[in-house]
Backbone of each chain as ProteinMPNN parsed JSONL, in Angstrom:
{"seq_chain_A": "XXXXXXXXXXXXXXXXXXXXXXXXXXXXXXXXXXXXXXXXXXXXXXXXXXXXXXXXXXXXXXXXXXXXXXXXXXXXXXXXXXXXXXXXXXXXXXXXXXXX", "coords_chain_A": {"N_chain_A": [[118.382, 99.888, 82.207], [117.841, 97.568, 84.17], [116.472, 97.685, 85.969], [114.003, 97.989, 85.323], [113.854, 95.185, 83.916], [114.635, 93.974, 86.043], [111.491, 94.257, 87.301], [109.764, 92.956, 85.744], [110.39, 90.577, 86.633], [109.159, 90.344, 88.427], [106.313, 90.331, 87.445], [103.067, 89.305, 87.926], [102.899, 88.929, 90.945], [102.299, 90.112, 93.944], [102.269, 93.127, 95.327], [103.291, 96.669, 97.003], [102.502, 100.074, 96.359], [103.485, 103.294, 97.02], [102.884, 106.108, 95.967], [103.511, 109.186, 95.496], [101.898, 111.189, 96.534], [101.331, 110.388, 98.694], [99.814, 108.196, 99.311], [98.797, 104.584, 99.271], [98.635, 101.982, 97.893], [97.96, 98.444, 97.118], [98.132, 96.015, 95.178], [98.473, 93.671, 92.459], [100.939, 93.171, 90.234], [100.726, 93.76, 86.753], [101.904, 94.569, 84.258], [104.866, 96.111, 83.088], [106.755, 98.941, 82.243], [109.272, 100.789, 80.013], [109.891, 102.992, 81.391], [109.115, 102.913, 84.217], [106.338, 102.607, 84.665], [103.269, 101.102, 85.564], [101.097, 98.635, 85.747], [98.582, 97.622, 88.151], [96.344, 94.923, 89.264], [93.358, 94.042, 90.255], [93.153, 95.893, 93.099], [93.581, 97.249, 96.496], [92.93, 99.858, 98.665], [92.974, 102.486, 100.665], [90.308, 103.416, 101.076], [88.313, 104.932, 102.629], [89.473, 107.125, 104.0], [90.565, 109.075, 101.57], [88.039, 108.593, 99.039], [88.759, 108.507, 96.419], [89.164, 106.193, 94.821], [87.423, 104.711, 94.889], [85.361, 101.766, 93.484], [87.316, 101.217, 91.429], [89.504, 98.689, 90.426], [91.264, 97.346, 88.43], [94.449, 99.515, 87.751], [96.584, 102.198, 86.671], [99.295, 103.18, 86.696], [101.377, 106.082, 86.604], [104.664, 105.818, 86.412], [106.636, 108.079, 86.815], [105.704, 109.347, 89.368], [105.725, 107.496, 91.491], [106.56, 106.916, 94.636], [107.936, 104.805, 96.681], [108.17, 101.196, 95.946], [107.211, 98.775, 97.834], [108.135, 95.482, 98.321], [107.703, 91.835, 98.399], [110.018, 90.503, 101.058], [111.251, 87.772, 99.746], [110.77, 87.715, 97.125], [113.169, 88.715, 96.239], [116.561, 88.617, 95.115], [119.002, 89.747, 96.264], [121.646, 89.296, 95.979], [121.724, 88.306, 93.478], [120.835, 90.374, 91.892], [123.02, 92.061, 92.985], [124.704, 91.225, 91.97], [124.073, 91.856, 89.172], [124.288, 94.629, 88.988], [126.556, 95.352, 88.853], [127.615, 94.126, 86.754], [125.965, 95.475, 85.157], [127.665, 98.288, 85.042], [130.16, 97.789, 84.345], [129.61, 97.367, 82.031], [128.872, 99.521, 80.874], [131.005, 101.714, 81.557], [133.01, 100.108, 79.769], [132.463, 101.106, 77.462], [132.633, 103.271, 77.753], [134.991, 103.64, 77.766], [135.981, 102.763, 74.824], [135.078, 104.105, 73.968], [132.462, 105.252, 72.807]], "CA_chain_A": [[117.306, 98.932, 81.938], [118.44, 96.883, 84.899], [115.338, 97.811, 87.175], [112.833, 96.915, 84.126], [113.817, 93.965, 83.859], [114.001, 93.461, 87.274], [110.535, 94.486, 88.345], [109.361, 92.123, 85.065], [110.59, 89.442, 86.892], [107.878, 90.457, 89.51], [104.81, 89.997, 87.448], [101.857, 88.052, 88.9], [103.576, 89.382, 92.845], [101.496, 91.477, 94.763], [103.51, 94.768, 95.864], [102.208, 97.465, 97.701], [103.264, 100.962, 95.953], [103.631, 104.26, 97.398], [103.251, 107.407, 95.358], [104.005, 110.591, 95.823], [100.735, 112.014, 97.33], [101.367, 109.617, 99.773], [98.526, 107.261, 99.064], [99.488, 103.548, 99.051], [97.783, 100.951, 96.917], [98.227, 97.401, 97.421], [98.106, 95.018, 94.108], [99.34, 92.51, 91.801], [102.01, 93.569, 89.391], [100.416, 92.884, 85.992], [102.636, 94.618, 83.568], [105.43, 97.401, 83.503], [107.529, 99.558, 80.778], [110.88, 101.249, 80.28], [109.046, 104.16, 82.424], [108.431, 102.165, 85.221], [104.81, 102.755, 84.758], [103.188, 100.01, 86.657], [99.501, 98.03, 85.78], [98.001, 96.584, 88.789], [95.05, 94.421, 88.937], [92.653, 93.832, 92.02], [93.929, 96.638, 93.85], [93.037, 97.631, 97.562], [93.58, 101.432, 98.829], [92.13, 103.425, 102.246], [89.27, 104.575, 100.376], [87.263, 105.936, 103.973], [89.991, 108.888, 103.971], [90.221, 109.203, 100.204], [86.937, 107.712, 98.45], [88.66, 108.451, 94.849], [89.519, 105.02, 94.096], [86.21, 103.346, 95.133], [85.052, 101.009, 91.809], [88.809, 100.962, 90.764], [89.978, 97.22, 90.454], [92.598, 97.112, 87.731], [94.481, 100.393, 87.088], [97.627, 102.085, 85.156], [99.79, 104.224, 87.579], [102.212, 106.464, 86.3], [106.235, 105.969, 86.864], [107.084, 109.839, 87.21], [104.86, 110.059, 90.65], [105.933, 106.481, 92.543], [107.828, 107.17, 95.733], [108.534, 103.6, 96.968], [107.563, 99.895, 95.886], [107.002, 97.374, 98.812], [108.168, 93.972, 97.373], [108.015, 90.911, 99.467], [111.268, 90.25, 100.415], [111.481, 86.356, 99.69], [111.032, 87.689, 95.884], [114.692, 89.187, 95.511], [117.492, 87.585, 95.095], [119.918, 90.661, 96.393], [123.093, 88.706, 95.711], [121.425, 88.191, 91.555], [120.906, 92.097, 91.826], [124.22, 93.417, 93.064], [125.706, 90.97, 90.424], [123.799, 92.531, 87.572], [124.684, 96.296, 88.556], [127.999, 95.263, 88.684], [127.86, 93.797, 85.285], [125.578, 97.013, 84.047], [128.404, 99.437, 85.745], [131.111, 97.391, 84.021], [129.276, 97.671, 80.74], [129.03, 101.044, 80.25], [132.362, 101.808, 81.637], [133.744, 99.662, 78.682], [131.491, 102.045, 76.284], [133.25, 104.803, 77.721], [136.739, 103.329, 77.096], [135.611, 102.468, 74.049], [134.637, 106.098, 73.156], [130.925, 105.535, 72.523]], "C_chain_A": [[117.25, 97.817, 82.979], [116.782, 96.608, 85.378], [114.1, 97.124, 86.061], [112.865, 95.845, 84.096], [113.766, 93.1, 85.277], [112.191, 93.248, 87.868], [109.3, 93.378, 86.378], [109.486, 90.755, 85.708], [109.492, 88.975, 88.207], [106.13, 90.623, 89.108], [104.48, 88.997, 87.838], [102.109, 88.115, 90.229], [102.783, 90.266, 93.092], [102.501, 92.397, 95.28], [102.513, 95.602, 96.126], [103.055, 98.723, 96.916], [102.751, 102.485, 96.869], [103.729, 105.79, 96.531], [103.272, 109.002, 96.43], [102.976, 111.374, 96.979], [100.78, 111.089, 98.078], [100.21, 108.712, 100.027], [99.493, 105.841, 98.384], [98.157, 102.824, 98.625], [98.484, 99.903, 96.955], [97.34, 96.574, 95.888], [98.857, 93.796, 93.508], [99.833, 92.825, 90.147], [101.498, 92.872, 87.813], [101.231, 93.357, 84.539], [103.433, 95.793, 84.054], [106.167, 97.884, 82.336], [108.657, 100.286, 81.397], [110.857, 102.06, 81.139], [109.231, 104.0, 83.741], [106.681, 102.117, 85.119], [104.324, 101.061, 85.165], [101.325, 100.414, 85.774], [99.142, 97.221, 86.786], [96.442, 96.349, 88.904], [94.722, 94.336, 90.698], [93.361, 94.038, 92.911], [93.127, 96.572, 95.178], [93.265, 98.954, 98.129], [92.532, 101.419, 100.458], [90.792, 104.136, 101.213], [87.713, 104.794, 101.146], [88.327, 107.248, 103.874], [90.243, 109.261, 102.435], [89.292, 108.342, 99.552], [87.138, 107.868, 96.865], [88.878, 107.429, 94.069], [88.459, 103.574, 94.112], [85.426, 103.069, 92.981], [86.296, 101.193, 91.149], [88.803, 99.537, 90.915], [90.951, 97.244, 89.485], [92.89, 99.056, 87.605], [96.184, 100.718, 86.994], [98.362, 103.586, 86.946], [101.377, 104.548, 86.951], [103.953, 106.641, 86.995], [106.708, 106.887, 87.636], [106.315, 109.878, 88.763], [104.65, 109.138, 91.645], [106.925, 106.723, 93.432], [108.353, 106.08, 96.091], [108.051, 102.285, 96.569], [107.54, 99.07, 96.858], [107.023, 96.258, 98.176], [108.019, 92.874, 98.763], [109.56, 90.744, 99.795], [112.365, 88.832, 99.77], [111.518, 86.491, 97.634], [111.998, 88.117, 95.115], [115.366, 88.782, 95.815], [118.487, 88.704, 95.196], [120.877, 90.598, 95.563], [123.022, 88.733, 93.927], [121.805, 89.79, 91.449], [122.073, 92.741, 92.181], [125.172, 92.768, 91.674], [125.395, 91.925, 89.021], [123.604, 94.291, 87.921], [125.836, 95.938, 88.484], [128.106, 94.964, 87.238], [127.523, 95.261, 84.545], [126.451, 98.045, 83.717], [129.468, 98.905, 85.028], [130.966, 97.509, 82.113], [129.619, 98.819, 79.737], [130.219, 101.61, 80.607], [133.336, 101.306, 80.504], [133.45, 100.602, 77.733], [132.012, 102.969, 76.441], [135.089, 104.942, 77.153], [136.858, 103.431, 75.584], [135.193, 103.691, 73.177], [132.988, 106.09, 72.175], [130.179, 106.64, 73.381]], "O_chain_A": [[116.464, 96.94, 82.621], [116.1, 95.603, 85.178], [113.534, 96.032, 86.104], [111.79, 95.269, 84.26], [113.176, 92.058, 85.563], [111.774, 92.364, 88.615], [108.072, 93.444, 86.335], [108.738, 89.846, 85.347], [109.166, 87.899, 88.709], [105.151, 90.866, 89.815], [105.127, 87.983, 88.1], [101.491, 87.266, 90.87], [102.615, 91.236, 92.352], [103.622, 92.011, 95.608], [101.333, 95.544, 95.779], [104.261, 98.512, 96.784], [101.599, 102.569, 97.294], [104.762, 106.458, 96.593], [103.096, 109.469, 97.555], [103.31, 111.97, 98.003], [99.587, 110.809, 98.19], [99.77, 108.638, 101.174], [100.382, 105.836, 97.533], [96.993, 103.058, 98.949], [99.698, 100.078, 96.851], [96.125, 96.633, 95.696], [99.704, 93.115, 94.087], [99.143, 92.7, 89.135], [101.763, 91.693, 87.579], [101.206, 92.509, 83.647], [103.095, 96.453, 85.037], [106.175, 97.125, 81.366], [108.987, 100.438, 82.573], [111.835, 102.04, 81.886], [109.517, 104.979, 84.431], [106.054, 101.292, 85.784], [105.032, 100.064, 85.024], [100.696, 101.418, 85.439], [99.29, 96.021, 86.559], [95.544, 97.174, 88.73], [95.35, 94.465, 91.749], [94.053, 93.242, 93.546], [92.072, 95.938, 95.156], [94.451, 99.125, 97.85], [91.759, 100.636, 101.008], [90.637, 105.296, 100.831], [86.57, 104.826, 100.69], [87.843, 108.36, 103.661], [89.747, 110.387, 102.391], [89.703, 107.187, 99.441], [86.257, 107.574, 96.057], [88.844, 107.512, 92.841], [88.479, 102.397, 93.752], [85.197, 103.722, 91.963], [86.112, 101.365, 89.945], [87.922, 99.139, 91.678], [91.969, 97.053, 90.151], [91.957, 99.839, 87.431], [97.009, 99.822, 87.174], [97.87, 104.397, 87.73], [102.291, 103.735, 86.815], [104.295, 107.438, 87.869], [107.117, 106.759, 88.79], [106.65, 110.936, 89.296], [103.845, 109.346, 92.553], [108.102, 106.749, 93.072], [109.563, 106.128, 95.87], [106.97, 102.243, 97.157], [108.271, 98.175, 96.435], [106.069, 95.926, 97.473], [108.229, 93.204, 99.93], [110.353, 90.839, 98.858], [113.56, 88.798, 99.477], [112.086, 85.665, 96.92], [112.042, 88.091, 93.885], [115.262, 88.315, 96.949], [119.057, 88.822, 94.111], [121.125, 91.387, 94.652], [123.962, 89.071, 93.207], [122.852, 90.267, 91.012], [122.265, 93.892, 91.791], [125.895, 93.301, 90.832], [126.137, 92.462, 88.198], [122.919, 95.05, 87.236], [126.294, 96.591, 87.546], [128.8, 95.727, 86.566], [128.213, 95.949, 83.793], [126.387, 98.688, 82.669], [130.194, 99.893, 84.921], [131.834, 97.664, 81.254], [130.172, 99.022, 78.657], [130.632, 102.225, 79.623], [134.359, 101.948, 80.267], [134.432, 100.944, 77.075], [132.08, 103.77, 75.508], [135.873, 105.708, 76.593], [137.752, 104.12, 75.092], [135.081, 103.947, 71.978], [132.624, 106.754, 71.205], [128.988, 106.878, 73.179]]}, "seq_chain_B": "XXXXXXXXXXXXXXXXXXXXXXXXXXXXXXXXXXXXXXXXXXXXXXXXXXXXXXXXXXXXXXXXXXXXXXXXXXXXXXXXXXXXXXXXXXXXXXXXXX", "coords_chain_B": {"N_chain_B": [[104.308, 101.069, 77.366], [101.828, 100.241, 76.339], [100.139, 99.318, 78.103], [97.717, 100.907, 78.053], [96.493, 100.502, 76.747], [94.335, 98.69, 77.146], [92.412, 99.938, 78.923], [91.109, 101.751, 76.819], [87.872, 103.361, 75.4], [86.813, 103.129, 77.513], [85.027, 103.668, 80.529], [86.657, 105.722, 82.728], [88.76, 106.885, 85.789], [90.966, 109.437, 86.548], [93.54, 110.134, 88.693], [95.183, 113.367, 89.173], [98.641, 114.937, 89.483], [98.16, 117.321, 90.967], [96.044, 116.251, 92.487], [93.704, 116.504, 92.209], [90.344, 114.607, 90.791], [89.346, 113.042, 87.696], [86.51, 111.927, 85.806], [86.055, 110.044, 83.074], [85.345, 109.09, 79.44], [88.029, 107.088, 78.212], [89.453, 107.997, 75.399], [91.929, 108.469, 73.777], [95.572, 108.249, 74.047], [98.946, 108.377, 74.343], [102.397, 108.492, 73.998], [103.793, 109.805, 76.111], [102.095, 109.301, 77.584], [99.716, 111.597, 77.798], [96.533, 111.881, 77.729], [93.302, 111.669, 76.683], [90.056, 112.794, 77.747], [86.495, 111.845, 77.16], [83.498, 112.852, 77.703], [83.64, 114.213, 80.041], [83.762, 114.822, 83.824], [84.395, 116.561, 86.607], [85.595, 115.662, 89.84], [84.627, 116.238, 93.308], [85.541, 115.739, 96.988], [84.734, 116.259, 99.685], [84.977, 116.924, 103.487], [82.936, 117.189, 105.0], [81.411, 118.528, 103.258], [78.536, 117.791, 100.732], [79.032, 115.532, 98.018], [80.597, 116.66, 95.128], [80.63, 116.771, 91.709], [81.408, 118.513, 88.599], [80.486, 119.44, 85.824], [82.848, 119.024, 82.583], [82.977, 118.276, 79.585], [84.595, 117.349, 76.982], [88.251, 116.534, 77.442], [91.71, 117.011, 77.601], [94.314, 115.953, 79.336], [97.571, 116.418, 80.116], [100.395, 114.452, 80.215], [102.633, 114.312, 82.049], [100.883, 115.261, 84.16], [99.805, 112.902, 85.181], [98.943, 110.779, 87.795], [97.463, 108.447, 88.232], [95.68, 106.259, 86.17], [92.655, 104.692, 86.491], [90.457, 101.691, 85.595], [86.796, 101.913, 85.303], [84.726, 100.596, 87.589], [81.218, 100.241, 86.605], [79.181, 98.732, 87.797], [79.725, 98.465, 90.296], [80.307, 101.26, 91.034], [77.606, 102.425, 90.287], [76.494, 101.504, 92.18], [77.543, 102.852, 94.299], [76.391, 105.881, 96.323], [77.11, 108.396, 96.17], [76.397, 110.896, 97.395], [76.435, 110.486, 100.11], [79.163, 109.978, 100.72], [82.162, 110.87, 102.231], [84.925, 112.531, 102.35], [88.756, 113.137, 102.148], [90.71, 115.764, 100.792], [92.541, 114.771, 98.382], [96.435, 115.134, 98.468], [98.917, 116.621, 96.68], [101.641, 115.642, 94.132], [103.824, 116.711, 95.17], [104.372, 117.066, 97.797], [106.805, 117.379, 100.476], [109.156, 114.811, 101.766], [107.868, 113.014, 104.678]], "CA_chain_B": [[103.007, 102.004, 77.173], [100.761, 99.842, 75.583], [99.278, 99.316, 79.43], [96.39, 102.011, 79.108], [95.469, 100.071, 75.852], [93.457, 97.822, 77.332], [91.366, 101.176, 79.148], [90.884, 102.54, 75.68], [86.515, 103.311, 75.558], [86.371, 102.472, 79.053], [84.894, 105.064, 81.457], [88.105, 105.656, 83.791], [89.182, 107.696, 86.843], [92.115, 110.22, 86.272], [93.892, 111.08, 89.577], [96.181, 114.428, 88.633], [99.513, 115.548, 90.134], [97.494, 118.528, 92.115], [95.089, 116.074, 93.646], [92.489, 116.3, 91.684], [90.027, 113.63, 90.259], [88.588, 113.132, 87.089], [86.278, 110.955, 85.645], [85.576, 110.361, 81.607], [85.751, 108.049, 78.825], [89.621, 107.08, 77.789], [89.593, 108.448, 74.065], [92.816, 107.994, 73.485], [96.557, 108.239, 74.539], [99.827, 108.207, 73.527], [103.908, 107.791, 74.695], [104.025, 110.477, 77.252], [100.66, 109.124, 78.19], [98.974, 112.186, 77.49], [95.131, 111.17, 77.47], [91.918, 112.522, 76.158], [88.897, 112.152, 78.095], [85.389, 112.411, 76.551], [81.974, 113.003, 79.141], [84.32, 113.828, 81.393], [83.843, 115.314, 84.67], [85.47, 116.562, 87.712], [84.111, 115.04, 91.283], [85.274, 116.788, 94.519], [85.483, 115.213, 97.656], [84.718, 117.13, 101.616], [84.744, 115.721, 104.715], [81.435, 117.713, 105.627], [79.864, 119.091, 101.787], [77.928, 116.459, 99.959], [80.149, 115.494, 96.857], [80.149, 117.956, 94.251], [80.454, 117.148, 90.056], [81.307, 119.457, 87.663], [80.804, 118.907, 84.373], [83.521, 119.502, 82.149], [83.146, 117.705, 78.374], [86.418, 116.962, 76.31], [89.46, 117.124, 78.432], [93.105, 116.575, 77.341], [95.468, 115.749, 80.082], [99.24, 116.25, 80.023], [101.135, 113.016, 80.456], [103.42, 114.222, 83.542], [100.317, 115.466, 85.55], [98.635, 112.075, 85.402], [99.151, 109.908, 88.069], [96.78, 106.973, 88.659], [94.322, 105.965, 85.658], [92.272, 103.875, 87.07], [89.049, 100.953, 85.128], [85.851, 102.337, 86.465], [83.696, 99.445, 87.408], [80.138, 100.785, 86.492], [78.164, 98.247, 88.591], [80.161, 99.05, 91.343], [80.14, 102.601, 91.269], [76.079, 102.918, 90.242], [75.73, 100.946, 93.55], [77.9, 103.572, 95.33], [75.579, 106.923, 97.095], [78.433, 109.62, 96.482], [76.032, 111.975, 98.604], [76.918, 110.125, 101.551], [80.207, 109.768, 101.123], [82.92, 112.357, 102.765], [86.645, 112.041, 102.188], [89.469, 114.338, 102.252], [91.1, 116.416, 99.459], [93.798, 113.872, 98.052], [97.354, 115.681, 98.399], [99.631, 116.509, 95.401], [102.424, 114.859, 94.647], [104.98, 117.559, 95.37], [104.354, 117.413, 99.388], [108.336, 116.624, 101.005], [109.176, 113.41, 102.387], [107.891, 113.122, 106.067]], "C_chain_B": [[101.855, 101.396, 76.612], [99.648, 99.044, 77.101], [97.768, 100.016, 79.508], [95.479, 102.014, 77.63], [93.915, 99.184, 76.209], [92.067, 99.083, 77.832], [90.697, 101.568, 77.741], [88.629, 102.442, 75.709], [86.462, 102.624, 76.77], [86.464, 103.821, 79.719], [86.57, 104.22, 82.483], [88.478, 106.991, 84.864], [90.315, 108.266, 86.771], [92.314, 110.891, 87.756], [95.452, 112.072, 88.849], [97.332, 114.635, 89.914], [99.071, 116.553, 91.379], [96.348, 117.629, 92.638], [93.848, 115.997, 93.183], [91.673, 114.989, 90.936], [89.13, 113.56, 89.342], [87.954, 112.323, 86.414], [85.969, 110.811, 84.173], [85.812, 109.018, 81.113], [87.243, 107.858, 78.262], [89.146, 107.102, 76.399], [90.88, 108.085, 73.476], [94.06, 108.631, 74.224], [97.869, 107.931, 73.82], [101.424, 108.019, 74.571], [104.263, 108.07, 75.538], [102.978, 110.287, 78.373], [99.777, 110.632, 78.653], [97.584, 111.751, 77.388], [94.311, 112.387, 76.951], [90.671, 111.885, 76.912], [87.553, 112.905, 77.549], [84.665, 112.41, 77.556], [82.631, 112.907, 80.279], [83.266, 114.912, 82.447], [84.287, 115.709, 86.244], [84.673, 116.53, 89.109], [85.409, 115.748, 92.382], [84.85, 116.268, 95.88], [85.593, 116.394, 99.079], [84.345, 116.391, 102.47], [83.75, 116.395, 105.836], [80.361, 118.551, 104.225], [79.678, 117.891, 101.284], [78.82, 116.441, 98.649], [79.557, 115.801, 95.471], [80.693, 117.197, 92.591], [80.607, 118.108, 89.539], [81.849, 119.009, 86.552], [82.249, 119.751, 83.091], [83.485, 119.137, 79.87], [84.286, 117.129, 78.083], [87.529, 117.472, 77.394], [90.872, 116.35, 77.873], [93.519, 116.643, 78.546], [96.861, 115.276, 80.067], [99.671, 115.018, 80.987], [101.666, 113.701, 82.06], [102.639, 114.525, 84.445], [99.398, 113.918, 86.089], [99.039, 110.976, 86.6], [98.247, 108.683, 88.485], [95.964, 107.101, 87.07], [93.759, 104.587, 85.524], [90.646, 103.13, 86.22], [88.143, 101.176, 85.998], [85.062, 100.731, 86.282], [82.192, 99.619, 87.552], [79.083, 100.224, 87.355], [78.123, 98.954, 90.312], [79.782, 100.766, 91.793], [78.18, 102.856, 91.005], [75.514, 102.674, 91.437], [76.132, 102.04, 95.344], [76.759, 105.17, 95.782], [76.695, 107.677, 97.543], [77.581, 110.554, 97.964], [76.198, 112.008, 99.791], [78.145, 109.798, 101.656], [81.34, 110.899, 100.833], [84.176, 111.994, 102.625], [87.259, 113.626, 102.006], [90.252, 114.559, 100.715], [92.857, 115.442, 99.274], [94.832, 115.445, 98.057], [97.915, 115.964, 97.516], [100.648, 116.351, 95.47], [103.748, 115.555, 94.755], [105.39, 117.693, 96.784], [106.158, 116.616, 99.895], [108.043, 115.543, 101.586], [108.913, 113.814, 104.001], [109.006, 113.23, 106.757]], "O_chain_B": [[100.869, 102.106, 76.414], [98.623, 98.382, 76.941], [96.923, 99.904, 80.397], [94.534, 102.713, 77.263], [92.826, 99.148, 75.635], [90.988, 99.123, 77.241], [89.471, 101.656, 77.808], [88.142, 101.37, 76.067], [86.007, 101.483, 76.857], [87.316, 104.708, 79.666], [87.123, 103.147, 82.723], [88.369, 108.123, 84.393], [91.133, 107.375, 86.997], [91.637, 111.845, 88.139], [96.421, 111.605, 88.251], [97.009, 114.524, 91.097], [99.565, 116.533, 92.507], [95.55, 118.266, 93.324], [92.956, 115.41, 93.797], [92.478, 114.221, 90.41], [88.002, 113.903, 89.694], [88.785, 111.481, 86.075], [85.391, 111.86, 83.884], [86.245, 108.059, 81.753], [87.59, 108.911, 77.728], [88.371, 106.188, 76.117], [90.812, 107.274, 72.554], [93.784, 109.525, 75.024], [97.863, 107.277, 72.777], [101.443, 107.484, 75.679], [104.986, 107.32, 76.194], [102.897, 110.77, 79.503], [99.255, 110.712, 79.765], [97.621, 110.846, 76.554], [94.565, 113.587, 76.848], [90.317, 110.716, 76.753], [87.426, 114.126, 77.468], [85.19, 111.893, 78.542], [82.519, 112.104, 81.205], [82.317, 115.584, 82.043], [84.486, 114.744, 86.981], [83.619, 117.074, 89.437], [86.634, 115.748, 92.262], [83.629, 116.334, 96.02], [86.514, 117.189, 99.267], [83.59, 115.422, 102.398], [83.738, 116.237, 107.057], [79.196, 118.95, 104.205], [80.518, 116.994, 101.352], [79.31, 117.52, 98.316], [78.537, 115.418, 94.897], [81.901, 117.357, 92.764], [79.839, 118.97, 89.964], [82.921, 118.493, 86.235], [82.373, 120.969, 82.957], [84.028, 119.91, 79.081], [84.929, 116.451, 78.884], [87.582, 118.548, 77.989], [90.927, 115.123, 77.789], [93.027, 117.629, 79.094], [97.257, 114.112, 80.019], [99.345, 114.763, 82.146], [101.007, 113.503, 83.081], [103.031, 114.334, 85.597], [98.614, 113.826, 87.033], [99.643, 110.055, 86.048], [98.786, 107.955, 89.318], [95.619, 108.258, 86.829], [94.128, 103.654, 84.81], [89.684, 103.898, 86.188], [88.261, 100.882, 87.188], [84.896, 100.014, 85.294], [81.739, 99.177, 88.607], [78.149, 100.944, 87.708], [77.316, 99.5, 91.064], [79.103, 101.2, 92.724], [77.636, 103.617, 91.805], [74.494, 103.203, 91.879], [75.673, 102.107, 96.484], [76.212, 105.291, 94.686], [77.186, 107.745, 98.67], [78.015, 110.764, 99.096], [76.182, 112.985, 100.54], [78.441, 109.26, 102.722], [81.508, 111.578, 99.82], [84.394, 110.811, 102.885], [86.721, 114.719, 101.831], [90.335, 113.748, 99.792], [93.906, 115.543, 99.91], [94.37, 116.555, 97.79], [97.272, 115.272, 96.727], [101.191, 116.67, 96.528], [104.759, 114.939, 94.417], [106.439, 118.249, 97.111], [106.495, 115.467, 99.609], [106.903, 115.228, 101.926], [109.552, 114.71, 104.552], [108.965, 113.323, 107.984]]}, "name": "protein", "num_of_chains": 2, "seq": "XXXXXXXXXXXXXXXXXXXXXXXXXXXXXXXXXXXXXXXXXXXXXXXXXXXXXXXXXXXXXXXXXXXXXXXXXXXXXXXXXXXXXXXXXXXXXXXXXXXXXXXXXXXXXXXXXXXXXXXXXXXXXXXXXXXXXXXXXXXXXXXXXXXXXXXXXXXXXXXXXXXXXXXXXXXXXXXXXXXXXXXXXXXXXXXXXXXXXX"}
């Protein structure tokens, strides 16, 4: 749940995303779920070599079929983020001691 | 998941896993994001045939093929002249990493 909560901490940020079909869309992060599934609003795309996204402005892009996110990088705090896998990784390691 | 509530009776743009694009009303949806589109139909894009429609009606679409669904903006689009516009066949999203 690490990344969820991470990429919550990036609503209202513009990010550029990358799916799979290799079509990048440039928006502003307006909600996200355990999925990753991603809502961005007043998007921008290439739509002279693909024209399927012309009259799009807000839309819902599925988790399962994102290849990379483009974040700024002034909006991560690395050093926060390696702390809290370390904590996550230390978590569930107890859970395993623990015989859950 | 409650993201593709706000779409709900809103014409909307369905890009699919294979590339394809479809256009209908969002009917409804659910956890796998499975959708239902009503007056749908499927628009095809060439980068020398005039852009083709085919009507389809009711359409279910399986959650894992869906990737984009996108708020159509009706002003916008009534103002667009598909016949003149040429684009290439979106990719699907299985193509390897460059």
């Amino acid at each position: 749940m690490l990344f969820f909560s991470f990429f919550k901490t990036l609503v209202d940020q513009e990010i550029t995303v990358e799916l799979k079909n290799d079509v990048e869309i440039k928006g502003t992060l307006k909600s996200i779920d355990q999925y990753l599934n991603l809502k961005l609003d007043n998007i921008s795309a290439n739509t002279t070599k693909y024209p399927h996204l012309i009259a799009v402005r807000n839309l819902f892009i599925r988790g399962s079929n994102i290849r990379y996110i483009h974040i700024n990088p002034s909006l991560v705090d690395t050093n926060l983020l390696q702390d809290a896998s370390r904590r996550e990784a230390m978590a569930s390691a107890g859970d395993k001691i623990g015989g859950k | 998941m409650s993201a593709l509530k706000s779409f709900l009776d809103e014409k909307v743009k369905v890009v699919t896993s294979d590339g394809r694009l479809f256009i209908g009303v969002l009917e409804g949806f659910d956890q796998s994001s499975n959708i239902v589109l009503s007056k749908s139909f499927e628009r095809i894009f060439s980068p020398t045939e005039p852009t083709k429609d085919l009507e389809l009606g009711s359409y279910l679409i399986r959650g894992e093929q869906i990737v984009i669904v996108g708020m159509l903006d009706d002003e916008e689009e009534s103002q667009t002249d598909y016949d003149k516009i040429h684009g290439f066949q979106l990719k699907d999203t299985k193509n390897a990493l460059r």
